[in-house]
N, C-alpha and C positions, 0 to 999 in steps of 0.2 A: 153104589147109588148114594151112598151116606158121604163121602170121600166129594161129587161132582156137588151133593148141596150143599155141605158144607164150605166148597172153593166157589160156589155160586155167591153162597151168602158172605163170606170174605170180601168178594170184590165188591160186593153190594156195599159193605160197611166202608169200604176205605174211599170206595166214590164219594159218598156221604160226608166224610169223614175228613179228607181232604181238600182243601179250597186253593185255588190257584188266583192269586189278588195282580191285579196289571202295579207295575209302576208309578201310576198318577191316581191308584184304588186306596183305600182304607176301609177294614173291616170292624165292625161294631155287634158284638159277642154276647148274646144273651144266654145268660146259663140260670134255667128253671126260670126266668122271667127277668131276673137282674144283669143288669148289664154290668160289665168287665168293665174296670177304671180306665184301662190299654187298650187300645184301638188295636185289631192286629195289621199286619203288612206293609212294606208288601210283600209279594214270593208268595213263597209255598208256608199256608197257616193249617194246622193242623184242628180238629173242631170233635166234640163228643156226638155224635149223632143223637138225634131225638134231645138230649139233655140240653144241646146246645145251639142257637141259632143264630148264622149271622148276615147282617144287612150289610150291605156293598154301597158304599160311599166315594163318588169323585170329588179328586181335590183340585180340579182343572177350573182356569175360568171362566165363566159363565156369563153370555153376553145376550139379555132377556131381555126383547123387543115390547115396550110398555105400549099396547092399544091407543088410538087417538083418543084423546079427552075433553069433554065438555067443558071449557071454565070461562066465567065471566069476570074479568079482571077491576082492578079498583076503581078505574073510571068504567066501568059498564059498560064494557065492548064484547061480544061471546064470539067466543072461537073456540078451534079445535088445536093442540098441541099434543104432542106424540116424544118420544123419549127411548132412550136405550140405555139399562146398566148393566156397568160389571163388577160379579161378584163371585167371589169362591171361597168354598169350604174351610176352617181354619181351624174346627174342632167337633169330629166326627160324631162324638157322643152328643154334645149338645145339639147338634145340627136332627137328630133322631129323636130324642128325646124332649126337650123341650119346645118342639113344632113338631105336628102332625107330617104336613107339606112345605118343608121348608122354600121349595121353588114356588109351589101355589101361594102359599106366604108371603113371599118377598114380591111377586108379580103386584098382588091386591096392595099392598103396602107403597108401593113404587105410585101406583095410580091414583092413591087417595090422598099421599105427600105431591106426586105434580100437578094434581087441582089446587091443593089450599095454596102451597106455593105461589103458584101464577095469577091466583085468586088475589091474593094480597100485594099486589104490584099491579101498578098503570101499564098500557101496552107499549110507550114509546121505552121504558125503563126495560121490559120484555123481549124488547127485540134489538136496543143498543147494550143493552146490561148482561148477555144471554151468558155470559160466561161464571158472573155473578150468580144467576139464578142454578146455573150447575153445580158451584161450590157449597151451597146452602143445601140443594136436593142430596146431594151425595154426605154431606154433616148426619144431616135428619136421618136418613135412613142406615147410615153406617151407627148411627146410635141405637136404632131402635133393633135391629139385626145381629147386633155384639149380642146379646145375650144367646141369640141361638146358636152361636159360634161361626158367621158367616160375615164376613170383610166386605164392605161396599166400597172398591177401590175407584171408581169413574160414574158420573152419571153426566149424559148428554142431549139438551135438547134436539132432539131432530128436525123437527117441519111443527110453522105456525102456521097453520090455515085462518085465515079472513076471512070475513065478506065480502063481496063483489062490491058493496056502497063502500065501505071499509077499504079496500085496494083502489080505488077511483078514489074518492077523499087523499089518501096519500100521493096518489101520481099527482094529482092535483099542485099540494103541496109542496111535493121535490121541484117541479118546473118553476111556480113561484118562486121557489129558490133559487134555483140557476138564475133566472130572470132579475133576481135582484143582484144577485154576484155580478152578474155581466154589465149591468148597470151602474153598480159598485167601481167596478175596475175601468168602464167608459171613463167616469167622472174623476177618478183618480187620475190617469193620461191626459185627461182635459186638464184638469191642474198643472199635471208636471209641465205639459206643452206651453201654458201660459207663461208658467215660470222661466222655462228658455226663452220663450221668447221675449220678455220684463228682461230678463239678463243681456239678449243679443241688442236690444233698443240702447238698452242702457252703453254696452259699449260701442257701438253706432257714435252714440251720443258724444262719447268720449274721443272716438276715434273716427273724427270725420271721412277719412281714407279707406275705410273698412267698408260704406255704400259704395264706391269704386270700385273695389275689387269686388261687391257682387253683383254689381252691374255687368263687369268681364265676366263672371261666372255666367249670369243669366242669357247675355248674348251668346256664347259656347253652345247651351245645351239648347239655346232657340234653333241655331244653327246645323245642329246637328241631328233634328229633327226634320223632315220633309213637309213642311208647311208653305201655304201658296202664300202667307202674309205674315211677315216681318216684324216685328214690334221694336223700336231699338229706345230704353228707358235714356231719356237726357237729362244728367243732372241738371239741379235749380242752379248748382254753384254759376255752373257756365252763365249765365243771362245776369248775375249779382251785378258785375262792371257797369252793363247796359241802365241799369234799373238804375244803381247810381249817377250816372249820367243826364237823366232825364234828371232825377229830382234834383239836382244841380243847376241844371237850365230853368 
């Protein structure tokens, strides 16, 4: 009897006693209260039962979806903006020790840097700037985070939500745009068109024989048309003789 509780209490101790840590785990060791300067693991870590206690730390990254938030931007517009960062573990002790909840931590931290953030920017800079505004979120909180020993490697705007006045105002806008572009580019073509044809007068001008041959042109493509009525252009040149004749007589 003595012999079954003693192999009883044996296995009891080494269950206890030994810790099986994953590849991507790190262990944080407290003995009588103090924590061990060395993280253990990973593999097979060995631990003092009762004496000693230890927390199980992932060093994977962490990809913590930030809730939509309330912020009214510099010019006064309120919207909702949503966010996702990534971040992981860099130093197991601190990450335990110096924050309670290092993931409840970093969640509230996340939410109250992309209010003031977006708070202090206009919305047109918001929504063309957005990669700007990512670079600044992920500064701020990779700073405030160092100390718990946790890396803020990405932080990404997700979805601006507007208002329904707010999205009509814009639609608004973009079409007046187009509208003027297309207008823009009419009026450019009108020019250019003037200017060939300023150029084709001018060599007309030059080159008396050049209405001639688009007189031939024009009759061609009259011709080659199925119309019941004919137009045939007759130079002025031709009747010149005549006209000087009269004022002669």
């Amino acid at each position: 009897m003595f012999y079954i509780l003693a192999l009883v209490l044996l296995i009891l101790f080494l269950s206890a006693a030994i810790k099986i840590l994953r590849e991507y785990e790190r262990g944080v060791v407290f003995r009588l209260g103090r924590v061990l300067k060395r993280e253990k693991g990973p593999g097979l870590v060995i631990i003092i039962p009762i004496v000693d206690k230890l927390v199980r730390v992932s060093l994977r990254l962490v990809a913590m979806d930030v809730p939509p938030q309330d912020v009214i931007t510099k010019d006064n517009v309120s919207l909702k903006v949503n966010a996702v960062i990534y971040f992981r573990v860099m130093d197991p002790n601190n990450a335990i020790i110096e924050v309670e909840n290092y993931l409840f931590a970093t969640s509230q931290l996340a939410q109250t840097t992309l209010r003031s953030v977006c708070g202090q920017v206009e919305l047109d800079e918001l929504l063309a700037e957005r990669d700007k505004i990512n670079t600044r979120l992920q500064s701020i909180l990779d700073k405030h985070t160092d100390p718990w020993g946790i890396k803020v490697s990405n932080v990404e705007v997700k979805h601006i939500d507007l208002p329904q006045e707010m999205q009509r105002a814009m639609a608004k806008q973009a079409e007046a745009e187009r509208e003027r572009r297309a207008k823009v580019i009419n009026a450019e073509g009108e020019h250019q068109a003037a200017g060939k044809l300023a150029e084709a007068a001018k060599t007309i001008q030059d080159f008396p024989v050049a209405l001639q041959l688009r007189y031939l042109q024009t009759l061609r493509e009259v011709s080659a048309e199925s119309n019941s009525t004919t137009l045939f252009p007759i130079p002025i040149d031709l009747f010149e003789p005549f006209f000087k004749k009269n004022k002669s007589e």
